[in-house]
C-alpha positions as CSV (number, residue, x, y, z in Angstrom):
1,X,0.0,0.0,0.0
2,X,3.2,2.2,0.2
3,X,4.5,4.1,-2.7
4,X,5.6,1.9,-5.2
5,X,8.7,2.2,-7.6
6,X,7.0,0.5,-10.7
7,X,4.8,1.6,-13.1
8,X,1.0,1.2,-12.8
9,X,1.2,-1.7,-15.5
10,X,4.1,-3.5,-13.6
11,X,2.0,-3.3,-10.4
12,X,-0.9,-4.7,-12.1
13,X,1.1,-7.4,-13.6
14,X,3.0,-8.3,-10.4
15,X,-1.2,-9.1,-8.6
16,X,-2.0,-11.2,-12.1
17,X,0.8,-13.2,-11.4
18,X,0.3,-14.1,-8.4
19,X,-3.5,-15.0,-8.5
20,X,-2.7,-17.0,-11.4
21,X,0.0,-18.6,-9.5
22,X,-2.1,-19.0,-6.5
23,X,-4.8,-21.1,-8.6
24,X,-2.0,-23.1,-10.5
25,X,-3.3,-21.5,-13.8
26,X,-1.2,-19.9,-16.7
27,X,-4.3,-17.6,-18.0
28,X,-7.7,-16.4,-18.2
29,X,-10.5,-15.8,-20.6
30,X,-11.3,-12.5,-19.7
31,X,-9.4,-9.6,-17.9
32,X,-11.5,-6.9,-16.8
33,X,-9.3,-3.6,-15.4
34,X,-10.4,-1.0,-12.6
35,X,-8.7,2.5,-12.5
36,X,-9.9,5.8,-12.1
37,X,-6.6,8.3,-12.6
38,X,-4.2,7.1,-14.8
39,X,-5.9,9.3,-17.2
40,X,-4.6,12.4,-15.4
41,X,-1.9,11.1,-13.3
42,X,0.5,8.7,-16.1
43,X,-1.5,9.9,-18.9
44,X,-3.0,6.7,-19.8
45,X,-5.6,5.3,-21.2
46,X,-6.1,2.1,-23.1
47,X,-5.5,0.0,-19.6
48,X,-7.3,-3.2,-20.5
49,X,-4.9,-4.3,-23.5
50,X,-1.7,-2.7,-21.5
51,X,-2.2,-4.4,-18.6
52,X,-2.6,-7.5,-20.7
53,X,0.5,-7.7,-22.2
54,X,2.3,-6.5,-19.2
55,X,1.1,-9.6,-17.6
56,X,1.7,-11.8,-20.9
57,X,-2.4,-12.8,-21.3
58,X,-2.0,-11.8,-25.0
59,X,-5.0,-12.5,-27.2
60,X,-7.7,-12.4,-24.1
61,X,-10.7,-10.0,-23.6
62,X,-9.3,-7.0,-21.8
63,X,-10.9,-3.8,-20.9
64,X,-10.9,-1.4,-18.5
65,X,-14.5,-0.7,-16.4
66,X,-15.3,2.6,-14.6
67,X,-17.7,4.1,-12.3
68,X,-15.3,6.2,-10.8
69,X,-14.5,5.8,-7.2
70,X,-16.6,2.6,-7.3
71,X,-14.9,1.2,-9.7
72,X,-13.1,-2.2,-8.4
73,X,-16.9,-3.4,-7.2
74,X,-18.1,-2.7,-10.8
75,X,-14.9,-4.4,-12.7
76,X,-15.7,-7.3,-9.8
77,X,-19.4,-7.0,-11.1
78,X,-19.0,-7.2,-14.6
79,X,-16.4,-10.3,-14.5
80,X,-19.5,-12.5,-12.1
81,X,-21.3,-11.5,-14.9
82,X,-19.4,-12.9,-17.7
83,X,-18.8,-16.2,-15.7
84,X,-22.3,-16.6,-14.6
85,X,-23.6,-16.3,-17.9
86,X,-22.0,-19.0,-19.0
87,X,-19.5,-16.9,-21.7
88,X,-16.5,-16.9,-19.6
89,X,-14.7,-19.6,-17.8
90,X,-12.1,-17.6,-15.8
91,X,-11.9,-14.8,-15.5
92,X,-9.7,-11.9,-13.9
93,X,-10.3,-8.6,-12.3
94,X,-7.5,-6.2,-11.2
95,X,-7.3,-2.7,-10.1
96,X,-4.4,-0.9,-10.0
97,X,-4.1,2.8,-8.6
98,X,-0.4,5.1,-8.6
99,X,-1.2,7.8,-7.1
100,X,1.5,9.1,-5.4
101,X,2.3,10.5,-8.9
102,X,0.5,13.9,-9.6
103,X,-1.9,15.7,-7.8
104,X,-5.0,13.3,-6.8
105,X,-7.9,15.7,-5.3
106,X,-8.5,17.2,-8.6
107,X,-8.9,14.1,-10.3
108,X,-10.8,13.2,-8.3
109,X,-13.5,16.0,-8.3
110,X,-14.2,14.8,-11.2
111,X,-16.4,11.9,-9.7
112,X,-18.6,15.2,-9.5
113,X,-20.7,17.1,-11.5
114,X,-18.1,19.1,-13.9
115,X,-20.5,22.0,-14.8
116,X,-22.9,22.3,-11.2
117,X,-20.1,21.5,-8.8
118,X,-16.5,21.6,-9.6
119,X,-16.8,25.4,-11.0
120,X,-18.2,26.3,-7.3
121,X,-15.5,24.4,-5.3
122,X,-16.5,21.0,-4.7
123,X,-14.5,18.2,-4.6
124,X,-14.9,14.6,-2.4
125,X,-13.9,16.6,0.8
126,X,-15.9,19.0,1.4
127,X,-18.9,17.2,0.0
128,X,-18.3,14.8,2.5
129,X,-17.7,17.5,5.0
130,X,-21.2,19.0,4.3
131,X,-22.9,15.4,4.8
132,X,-21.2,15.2,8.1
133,X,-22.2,18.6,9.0
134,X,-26.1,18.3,8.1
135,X,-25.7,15.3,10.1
136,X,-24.0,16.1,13.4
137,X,-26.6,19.2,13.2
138,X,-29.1,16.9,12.7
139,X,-28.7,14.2,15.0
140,X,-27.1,15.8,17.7
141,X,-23.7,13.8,17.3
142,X,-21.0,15.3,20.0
143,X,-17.6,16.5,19.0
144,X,-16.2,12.8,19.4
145,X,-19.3,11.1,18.0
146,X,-17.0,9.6,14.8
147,X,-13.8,9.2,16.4
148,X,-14.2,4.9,16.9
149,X,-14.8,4.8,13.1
150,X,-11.1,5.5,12.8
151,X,-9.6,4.0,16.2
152,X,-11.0,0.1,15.1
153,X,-9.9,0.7,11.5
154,X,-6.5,1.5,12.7
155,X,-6.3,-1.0,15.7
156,X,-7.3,-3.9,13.2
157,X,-4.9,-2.6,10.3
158,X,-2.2,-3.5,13.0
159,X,-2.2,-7.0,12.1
160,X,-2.7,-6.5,8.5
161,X,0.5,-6.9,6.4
162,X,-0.5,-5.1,3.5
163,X,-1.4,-1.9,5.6
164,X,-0.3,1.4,5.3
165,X,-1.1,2.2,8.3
166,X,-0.5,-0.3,11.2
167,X,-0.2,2.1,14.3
168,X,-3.2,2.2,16.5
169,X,-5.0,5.5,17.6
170,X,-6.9,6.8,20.5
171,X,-10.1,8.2,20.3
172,X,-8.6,11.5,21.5
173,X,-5.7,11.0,18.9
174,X,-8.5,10.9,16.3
175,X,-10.5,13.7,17.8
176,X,-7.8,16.1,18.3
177,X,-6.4,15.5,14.5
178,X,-6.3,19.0,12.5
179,X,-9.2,19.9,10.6
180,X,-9.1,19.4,6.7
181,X,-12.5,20.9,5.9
182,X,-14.8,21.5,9.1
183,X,-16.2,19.2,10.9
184,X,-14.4,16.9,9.0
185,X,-11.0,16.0,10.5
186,X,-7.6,14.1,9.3
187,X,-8.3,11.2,10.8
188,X,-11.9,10.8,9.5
189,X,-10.1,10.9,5.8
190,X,-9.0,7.3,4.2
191,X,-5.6,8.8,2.9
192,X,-4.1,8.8,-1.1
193,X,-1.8,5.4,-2.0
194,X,-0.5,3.2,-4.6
195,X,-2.1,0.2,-4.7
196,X,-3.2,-3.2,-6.9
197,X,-4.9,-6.2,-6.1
198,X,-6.7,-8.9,-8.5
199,X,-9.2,-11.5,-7.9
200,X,-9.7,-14.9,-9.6
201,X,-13.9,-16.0,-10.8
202,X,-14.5,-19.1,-11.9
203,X,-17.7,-20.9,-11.9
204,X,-19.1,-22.5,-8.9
205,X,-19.3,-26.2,-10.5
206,X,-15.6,-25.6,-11.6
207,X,-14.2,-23.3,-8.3
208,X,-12.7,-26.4,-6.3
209,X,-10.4,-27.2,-9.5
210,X,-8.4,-23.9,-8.3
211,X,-8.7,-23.5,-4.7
212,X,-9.7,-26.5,-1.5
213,X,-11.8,-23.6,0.2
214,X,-13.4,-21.3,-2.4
215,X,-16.1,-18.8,-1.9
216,X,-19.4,-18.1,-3.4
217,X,-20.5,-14.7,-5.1
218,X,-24.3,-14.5,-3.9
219,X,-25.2,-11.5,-5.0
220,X,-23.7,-8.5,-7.5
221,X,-26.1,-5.3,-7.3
222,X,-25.8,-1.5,-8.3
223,X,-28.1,1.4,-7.7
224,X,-27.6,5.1,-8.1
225,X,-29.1,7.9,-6.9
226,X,-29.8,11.6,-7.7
227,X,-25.8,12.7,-9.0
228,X,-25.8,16.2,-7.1
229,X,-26.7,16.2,-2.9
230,X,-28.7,19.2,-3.8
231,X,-31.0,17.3,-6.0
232,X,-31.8,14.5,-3.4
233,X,-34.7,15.3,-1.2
234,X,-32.6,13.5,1.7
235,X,-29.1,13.9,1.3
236,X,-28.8,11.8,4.5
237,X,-30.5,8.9,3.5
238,X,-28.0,7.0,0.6
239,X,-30.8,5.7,-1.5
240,X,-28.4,4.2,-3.7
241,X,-26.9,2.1,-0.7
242,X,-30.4,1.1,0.3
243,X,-31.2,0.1,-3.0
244,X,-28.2,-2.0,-3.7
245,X,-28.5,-3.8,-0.5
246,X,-32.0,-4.6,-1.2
247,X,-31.5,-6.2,-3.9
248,X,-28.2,-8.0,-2.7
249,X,-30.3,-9.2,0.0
250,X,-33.0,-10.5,-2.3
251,X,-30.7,-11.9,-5.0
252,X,-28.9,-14.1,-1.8
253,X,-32.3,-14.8,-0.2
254,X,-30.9,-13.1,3.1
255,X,-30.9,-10.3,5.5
256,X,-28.9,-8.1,7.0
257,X,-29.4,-10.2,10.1
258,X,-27.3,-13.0,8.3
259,X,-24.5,-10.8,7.5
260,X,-21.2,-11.3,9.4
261,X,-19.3,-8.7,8.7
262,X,-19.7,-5.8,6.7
263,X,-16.6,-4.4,4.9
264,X,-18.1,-0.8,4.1
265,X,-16.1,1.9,1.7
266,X,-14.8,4.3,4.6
267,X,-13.1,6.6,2.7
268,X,-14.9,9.1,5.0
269,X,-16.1,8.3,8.7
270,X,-19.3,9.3,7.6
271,X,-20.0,7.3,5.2
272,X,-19.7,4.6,7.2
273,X,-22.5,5.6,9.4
274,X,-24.6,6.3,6.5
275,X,-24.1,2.5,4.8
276,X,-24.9,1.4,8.5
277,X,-28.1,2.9,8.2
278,X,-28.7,2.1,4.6
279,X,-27.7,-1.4,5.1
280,X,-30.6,-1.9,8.0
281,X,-27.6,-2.4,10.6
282,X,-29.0,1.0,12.3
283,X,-31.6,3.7,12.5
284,X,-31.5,6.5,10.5
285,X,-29.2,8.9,13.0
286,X,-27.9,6.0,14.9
287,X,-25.0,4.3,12.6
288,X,-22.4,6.5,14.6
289,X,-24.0,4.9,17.8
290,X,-22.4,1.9,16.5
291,X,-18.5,2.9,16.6
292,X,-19.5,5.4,19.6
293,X,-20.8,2.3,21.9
294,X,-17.9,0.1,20.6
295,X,-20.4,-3.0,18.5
296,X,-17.9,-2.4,15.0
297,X,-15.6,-4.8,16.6
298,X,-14.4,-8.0,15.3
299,X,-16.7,-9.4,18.3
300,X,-19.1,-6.5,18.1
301,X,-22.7,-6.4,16.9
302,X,-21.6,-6.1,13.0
303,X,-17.6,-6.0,12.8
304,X,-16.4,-3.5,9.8
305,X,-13.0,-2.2,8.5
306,X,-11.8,-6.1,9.7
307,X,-8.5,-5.7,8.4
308,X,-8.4,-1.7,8.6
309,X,-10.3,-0.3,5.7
310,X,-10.1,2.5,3.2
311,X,-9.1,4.5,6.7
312,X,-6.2,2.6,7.9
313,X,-5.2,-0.1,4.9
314,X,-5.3,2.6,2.5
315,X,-7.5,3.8,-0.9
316,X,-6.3,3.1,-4.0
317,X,-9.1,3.9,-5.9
318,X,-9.2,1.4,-8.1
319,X,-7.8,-1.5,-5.9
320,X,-9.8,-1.0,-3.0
321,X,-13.0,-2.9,-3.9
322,X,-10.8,-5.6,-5.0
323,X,-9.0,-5.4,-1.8
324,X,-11.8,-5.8,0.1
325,X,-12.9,-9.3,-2.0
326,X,-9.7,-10.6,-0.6
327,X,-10.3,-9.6,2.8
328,X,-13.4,-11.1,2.7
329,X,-12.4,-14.0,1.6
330,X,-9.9,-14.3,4.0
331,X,-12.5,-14.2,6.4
332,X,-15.3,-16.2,5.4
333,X,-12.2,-19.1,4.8
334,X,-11.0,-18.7,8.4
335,X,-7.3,-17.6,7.3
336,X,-7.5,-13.8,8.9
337,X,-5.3,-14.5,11.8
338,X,-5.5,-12.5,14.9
339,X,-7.8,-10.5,12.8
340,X,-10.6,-13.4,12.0
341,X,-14.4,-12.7,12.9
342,X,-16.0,-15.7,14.4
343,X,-17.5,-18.5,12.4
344,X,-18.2,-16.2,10.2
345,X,-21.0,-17.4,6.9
346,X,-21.5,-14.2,5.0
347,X,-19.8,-11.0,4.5
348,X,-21.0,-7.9,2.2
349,X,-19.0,-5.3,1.2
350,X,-20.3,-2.4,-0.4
351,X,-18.5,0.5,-2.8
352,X,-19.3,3.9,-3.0
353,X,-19.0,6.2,-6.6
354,X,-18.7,9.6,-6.4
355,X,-20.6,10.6,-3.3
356,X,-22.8,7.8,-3.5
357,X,-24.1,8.6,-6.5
358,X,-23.2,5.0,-7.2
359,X,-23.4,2.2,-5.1
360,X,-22.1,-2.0,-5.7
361,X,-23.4,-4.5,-3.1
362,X,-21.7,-7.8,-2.9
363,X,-22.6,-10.5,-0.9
364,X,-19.9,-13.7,-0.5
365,X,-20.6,-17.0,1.5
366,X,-18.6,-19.6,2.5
């Protein structure tokens, strides 16, 4: 998750390998490519057949799938799509993000509306900022209200080899970070990194062929909602996460009751609350009640961020969703170390586009 000497392709290439390697295969069908900045950070587009031939899968189906800051979940999406319809064998997704190179915040604004917002100032902060004010407003949240969000991604990112972070925090540590745009402070930021990661789909009557313990794919969803907060008649209510959950919930034949562990896209504390909420885990105005009363835990009510999160393993764009697959599956197959959530059957994992004007629901099972 640290800065990385190669080049965006190289990095990509290196993850290939090794799933391929981990599954004792030489190649895929398909190879389906999640990045948002190398357009404005290496100048690069074209990522699907680069990262092909980089990685020496010459002659497959490669492209690169976006939905900006959501991206991994919807490259992970469209690859259980291909496999499930029967098209594709095997197939790979990777995300790759360098973003240690160039100037990432403006880039990113970009996930926003180019003409309405980004002329006026916006970018991901201080929208994010503004949905954290409107809610400690709101719901009467006290200064230190967010501050466990960060101290359990942090405390379970110590364990976690591919963290950037892997230092705990106090609560006070947290609450008495400098402000980056008010109330929104440093530590309730998931910070900028390199990053790649890759995941391996095959079909479920063919998964045991490449792995003794593999993991199901019960559900794929997306939803969006109205693109600008100004449009949406409740900017605190993420429709787009309720939406997607609903229909990962139907498409598994579950609910969130069954869920054991909830890896949500914390690039800002409150977003977390707000997937809490939207994912039926907590009332509307209660999902910071959840880190604040100490039931995010790996033996709490719903544990998230189980092996630190956008907050504390770090945010490649592009990488994170793909990231999170393998966390989950490190935990649904029991091989999460000191950082394993008990017995657990299902985990969900959920990413966030823009500010949730797009949202991916995945549901895996053991």
């Amino acid at each position: 998750m640290k800065a990385n000497p190669d080049s965006l392709s190289q990095m990509a290439a290196t993850v290939i390998g090794e799933a391929l390697q981990n599954a004792s295969v030489t190649g895929v069908e398909a190879l389906y490519v999640s990045n948002m900045l190398a357009d404005e950070l290496q100048s690069q587009k074209h990522l699907g057949a680069l990262f092909a031939d980089e990685a020496g899968l010459h002659g497959v189906e490669a492209m690169r799938i976006g939905a900006a800051t959501a991206g991994g979940a919807a490259a992970l999406r469209v690859a259980y799509l291909a496999v499930a319809s029967g098209d594709v064998d095997l197939a790979m997704v990777v995300g790759a993000e360098k973003m240690s190179e160039g100037s990432a915040v403006p880039a990113l604004a970009k996930a926003l509306d180019a003409k309405l917002e980004v002329p006026l100032g916006a970018n991901m902060i201080n929208r994010n900022a503004e949905l954290m004010r409107m809610y400690m407003e709101r719901y009467k949240v006290p200064k230190n209200g967010f501050a466990n969000f960060a101290v359990n991604a942090h405390k379970n990112a110590k364990h976690n080899p591919n963290a950037m972070f892997r230092k705990p925090v106090s609560a006070a540590t947290a609450q008495k970070s400098r402000v980056i745009y008010a109330p929104l402070r440093l530590y309730d930021s998931a910070p900028i990194c390199d990053g790649a990661a890759a995941v391996l789909l095959a079909p479920t009557d063919q998964a045991r062929a490449y792995t003794e313990t593999p993991v199901h794919m019960l559900a794929s969803t997306v939803a969006t909602d109205y693109f600008r907060l100004e449009d949406r008649p409740s900017p605190l209510r993420l429709r787009a996460a309720e939406m997607s959950a609903e229909k990962a919930f139907r498409a598994a034949n579950v609910t969130h009751a069954d869920i054991s562990l909830f890896e949500v896209h914390d690039a800002f504390s409150i977003m977390s609350a707000l997937q809490l909420e939207a994912a039926g885990f907590a009332a509307s105005g209660r999902g910071w009640r959840l880190a604040h009363e100490n039931k995010i835990g790996l033996k709490g009510k719903i544990p998230i961020t189980t092996m630190g999160g956008l907050k504390a393993r770090g945010h490649p764009i592009g990488a994170t969703a793909l990231y999170q697959t393998c966390e989950l599956v490190l935990q649904l197959t029991e091989r999460a170390g000191k950082n394993q959530v008990r017995k657990p059957k299902l985990g969900m994992m959920q990413s966030i586009g823009g500010v949730a004007s797009t949202v991916v629901t995945h549901i895996l099972g053991n």
